[in-house]
C-alpha positions as protocol buffer text, in pm:
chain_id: "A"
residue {
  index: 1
  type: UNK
  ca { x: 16254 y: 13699 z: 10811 }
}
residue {
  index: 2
  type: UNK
  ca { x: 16338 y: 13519 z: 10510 }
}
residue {
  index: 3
  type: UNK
  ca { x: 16115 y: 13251 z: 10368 }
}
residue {
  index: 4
  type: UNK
  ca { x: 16197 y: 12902 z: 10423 }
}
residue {
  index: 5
  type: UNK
  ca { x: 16268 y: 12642 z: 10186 }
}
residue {
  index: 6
  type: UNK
  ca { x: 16208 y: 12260 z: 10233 }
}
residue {
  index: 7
  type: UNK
  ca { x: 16405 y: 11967 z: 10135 }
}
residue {
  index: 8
  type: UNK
  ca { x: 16353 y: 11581 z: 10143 }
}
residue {
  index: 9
  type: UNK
  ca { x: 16617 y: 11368 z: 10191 }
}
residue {
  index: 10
  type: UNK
  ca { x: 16634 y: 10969 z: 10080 }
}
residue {
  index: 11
  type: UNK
  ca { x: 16868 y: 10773 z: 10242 }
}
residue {
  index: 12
  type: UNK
  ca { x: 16972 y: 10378 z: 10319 }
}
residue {
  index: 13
  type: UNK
  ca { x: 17090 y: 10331 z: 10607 }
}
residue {
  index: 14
  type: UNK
  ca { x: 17386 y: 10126 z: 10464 }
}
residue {
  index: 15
  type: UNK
  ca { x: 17486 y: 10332 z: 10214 }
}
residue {
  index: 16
  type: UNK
  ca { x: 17831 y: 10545 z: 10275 }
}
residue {
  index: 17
  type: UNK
  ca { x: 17759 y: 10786 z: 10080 }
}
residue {
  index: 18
  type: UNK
  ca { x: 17445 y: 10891 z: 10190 }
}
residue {
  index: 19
  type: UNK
  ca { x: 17566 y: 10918 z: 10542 }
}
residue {
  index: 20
  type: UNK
  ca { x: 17835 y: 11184 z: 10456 }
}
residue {
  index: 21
  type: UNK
  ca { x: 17592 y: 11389 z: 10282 }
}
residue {
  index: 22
  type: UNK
  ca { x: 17314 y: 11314 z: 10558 }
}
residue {
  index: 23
  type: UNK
  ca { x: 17625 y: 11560 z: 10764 }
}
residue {
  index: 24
  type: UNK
  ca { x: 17647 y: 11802 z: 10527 }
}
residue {
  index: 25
  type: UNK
  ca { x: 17282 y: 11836 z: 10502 }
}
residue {
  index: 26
  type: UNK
  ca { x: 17275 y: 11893 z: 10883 }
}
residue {
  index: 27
  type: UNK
  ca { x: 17518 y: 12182 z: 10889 }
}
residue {
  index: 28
  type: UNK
  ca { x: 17310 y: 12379 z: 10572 }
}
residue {
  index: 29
  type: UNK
  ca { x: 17027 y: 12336 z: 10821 }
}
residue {
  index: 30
  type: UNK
  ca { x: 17250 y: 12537 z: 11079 }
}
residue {
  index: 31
  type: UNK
  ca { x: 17292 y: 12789 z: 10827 }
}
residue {
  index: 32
  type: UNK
  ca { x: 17015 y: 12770 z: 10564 }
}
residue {
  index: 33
  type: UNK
  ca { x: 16617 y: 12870 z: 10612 }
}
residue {
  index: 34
  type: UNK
  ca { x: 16541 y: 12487 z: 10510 }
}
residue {
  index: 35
  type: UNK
  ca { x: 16337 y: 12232 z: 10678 }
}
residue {
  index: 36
  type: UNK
  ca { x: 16428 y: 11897 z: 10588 }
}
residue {
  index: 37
  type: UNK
  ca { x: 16216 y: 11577 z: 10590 }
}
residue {
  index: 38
  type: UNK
  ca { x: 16405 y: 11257 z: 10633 }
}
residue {
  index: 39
  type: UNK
  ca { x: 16297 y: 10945 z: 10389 }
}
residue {
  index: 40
  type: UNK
  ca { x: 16401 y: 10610 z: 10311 }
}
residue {
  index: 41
  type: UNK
  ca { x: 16444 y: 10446 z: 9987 }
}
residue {
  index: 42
  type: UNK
  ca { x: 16634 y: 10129 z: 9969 }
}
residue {
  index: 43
  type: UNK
  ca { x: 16929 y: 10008 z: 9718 }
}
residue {
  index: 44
  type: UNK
  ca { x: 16857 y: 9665 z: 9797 }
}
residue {
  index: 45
  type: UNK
  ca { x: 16505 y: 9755 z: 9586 }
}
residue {
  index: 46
  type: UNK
  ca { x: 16695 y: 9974 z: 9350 }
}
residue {
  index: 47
  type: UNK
  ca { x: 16899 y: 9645 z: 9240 }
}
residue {
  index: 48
  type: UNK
  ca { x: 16655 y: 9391 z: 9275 }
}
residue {
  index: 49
  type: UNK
  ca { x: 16681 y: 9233 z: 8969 }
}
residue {
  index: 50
  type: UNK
  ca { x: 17004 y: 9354 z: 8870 }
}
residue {
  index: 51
  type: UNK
  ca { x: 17296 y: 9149 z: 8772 }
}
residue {
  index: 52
  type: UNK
  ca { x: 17502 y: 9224 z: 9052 }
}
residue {
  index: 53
  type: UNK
  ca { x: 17851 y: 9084 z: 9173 }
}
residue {
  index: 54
  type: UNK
  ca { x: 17855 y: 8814 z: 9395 }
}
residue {
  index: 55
  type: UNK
  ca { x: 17988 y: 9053 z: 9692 }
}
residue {
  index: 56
  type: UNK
  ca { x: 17760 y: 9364 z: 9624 }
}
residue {
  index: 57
  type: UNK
  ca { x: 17453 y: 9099 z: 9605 }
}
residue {
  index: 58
  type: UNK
  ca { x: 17534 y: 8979 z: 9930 }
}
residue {
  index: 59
  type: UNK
  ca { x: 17566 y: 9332 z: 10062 }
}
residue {
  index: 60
  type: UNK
  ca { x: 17183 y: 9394 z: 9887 }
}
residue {
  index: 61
  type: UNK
  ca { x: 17090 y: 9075 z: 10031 }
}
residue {
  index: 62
  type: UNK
  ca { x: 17137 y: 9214 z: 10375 }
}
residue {
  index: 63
  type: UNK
  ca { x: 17024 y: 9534 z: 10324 }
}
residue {
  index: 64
  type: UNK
  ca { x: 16686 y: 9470 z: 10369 }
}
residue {
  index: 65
  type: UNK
  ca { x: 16685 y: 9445 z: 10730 }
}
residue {
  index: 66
  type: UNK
  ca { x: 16771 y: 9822 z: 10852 }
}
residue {
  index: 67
  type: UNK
  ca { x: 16573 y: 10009 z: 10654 }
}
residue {
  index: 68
  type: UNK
  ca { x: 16261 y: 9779 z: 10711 }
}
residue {
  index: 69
  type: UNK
  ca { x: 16359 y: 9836 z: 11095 }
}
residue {
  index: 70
  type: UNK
  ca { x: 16345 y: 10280 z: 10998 }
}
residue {
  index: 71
  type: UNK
  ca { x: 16022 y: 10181 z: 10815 }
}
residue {
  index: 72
  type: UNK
  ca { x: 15804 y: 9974 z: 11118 }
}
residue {
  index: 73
  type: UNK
  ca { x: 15982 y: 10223 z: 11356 }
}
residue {
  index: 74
  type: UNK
  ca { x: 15849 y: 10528 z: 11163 }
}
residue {
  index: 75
  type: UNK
  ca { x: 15508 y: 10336 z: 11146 }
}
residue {
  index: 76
  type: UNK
  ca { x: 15498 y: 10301 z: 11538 }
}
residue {
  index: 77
  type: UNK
  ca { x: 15663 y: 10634 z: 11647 }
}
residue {
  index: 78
  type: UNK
  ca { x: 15660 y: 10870 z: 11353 }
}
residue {
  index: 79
  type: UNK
  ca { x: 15832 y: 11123 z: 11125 }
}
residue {
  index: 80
  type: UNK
  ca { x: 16010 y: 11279 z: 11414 }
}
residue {
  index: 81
  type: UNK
  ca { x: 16201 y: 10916 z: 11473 }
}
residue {
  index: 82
  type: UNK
  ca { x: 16327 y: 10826 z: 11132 }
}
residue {
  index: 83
  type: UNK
  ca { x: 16639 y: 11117 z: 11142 }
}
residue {
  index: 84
  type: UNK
  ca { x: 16792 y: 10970 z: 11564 }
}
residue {
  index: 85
  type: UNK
  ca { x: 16719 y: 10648 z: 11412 }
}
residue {
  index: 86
  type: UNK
  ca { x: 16961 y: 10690 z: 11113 }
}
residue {
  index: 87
  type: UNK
  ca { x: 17194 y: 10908 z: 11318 }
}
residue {
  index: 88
  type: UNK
  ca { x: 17178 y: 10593 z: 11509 }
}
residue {
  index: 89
  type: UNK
  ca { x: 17251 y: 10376 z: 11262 }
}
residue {
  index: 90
  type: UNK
  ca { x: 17478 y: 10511 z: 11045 }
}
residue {
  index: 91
  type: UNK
  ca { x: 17723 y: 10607 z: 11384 }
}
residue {
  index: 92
  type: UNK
  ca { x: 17728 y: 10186 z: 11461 }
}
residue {
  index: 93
  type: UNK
  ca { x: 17736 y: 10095 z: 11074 }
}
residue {
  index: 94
  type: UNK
  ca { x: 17963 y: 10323 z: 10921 }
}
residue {
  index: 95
  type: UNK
  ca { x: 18177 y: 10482 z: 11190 }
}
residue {
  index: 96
  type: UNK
  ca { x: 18173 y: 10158 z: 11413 }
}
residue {
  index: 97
  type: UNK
  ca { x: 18184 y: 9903 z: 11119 }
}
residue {
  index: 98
  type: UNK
  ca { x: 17907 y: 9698 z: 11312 }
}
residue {
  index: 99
  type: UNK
  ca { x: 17721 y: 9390 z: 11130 }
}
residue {
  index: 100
  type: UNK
  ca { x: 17354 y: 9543 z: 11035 }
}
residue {
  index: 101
  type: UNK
  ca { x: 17208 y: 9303 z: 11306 }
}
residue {
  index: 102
  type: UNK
  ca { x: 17472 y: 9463 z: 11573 }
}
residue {
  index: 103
  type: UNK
  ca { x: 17368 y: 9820 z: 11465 }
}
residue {
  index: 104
  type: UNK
  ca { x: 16982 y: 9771 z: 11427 }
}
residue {
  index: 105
  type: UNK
  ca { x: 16981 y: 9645 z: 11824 }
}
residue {
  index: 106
  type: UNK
  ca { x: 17230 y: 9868 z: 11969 }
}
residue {
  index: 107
  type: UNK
  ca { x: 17043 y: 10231 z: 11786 }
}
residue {
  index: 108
  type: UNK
  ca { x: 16729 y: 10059 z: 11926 }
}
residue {
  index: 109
  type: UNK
  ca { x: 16838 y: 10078 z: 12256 }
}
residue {
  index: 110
  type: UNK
  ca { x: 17042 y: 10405 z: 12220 }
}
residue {
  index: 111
  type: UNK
  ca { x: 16723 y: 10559 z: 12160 }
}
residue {
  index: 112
  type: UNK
  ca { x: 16524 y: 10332 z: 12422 }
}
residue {
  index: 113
  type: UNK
  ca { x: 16329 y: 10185 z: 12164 }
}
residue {
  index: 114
  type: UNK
  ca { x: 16117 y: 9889 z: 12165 }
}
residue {
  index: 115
  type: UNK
  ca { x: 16394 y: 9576 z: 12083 }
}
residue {
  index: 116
  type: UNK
  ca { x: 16115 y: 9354 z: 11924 }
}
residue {
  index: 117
  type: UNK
  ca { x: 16158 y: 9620 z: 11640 }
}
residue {
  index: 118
  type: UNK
  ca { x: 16472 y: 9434 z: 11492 }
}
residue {
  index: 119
  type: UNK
  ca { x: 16219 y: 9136 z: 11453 }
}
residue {
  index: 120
  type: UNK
  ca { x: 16117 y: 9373 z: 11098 }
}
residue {
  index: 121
  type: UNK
  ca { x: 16463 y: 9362 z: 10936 }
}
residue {
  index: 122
  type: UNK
  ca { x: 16358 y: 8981 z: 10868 }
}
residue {
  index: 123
  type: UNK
  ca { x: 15974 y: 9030 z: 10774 }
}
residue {
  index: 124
  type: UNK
  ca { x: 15854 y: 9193 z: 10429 }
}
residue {
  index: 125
  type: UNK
  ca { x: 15556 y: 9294 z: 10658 }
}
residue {
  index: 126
  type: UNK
  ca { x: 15679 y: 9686 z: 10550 }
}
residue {
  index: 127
  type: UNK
  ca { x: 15766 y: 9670 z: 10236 }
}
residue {
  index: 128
  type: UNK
  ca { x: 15467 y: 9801 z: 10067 }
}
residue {
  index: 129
  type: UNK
  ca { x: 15579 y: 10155 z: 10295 }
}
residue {
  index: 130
  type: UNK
  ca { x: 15951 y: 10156 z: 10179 }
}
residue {
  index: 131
  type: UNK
  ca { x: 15889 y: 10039 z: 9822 }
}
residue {
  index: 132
  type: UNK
  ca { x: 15586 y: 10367 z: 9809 }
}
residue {
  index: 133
  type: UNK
  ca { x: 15875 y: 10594 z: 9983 }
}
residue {
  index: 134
  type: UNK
  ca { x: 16159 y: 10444 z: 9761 }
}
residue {
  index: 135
  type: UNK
  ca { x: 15957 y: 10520 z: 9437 }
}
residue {
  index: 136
  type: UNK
  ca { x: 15845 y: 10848 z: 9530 }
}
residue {
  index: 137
  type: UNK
  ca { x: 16221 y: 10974 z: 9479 }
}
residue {
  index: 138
  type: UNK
  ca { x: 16297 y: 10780 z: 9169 }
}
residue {
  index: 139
  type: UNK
  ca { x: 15999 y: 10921 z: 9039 }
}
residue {
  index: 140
  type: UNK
  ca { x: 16155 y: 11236 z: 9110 }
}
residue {
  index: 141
  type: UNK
  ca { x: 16481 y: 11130 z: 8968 }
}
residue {
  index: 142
  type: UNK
  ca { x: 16487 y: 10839 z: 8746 }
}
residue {
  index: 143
  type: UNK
  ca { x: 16602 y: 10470 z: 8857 }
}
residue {
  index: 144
  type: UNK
  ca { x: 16964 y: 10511 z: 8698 }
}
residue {
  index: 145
  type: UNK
  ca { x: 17116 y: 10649 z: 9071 }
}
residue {
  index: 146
  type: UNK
  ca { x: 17163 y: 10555 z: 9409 }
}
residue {
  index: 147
  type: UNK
  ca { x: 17160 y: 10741 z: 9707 }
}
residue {
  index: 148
  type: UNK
  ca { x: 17102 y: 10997 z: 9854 }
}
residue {
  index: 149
  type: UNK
  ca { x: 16812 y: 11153 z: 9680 }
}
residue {
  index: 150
  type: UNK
  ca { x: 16751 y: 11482 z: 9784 }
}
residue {
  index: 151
  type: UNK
  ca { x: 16451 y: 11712 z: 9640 }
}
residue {
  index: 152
  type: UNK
  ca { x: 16501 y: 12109 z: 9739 }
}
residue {
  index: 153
  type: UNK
  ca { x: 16206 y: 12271 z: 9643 }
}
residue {
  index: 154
  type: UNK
  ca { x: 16052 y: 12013 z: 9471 }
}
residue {
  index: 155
  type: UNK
  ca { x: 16366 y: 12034 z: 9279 }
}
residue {
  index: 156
  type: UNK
  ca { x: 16531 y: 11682 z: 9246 }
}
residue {
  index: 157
  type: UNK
  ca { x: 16875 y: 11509 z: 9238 }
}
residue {
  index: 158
  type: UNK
  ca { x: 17123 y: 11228 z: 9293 }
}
């Protein structure tokens, strides 16, 4: 039996691009001796700061509030939540074009979790957690990307 390999894989939950590698990841899991760890990191931290169009600040303004909601939901349940969670998420955001406050309550109770956990997407009471998990993988990979971040080996990239 072959060894396995690990990977770590950053995401926000609103970001498009992440999602569609967040699929391909899943099939090299189906074919590849890898076991992957799900993170968050957040673009809404990424471009804090940043001068930003008017739209895109908005969008960053917003962002906050799901992947707070992965964070205190991973602080409750655990690990094992965080990848239904963004399945979750990204099905209602990106394939269902639902408002963030639409998806967060509907992959709640898709997954028969606790609804009071939406009450996070509006609280910075988890933000020390996402900024320490957002930082680990632009330590890995600088702070000129986006997402995903995904580390193979301890190998990084964006």
């Amino acid at each position: 039996m072959s060894e396995r390999n690990t990977a770590e894989f950053w995401f926000d939950p609103l970001c498009p691009w992440a999602w569609m590698t967040s699929r391909w990841m899943m099939e090299v899991e189906k074919v590849r001796p890898v076991d992957v760890t799900w993170s968050v990191m957040s673009l809404s931290v990424l471009n804090e700061g940043r001068d930003l169009p008017a739209d895109y600040r908005a969008v960053m303004d917003r962002g906050w509030g799901p992947v707070r909601v992965v964070i205190a939901t991973r602080d409750k349940f655990g690990d094992e939540i965080v990848k239904p969670l963004y399945d979750a998420l990204g099905e209602r955001i990106h394939h269902r074009r639902e408002a963030y406050d639409v998806a967060i309550a509907g992959a709640l109770a898709d997954l028969d979790l606790p609804a009071e956990l939406a009450e996070a997407a509006t609280t910075d009471e988890h933000d020390e957690a996402l900024r320490a998990g957002h930082q680990r993988a632009i330590d890995l990979v600088g702070d000129d990307v986006g997402t995903p971040v995904v580390a193979v080996n301890g190998v990084a990239f964006f």
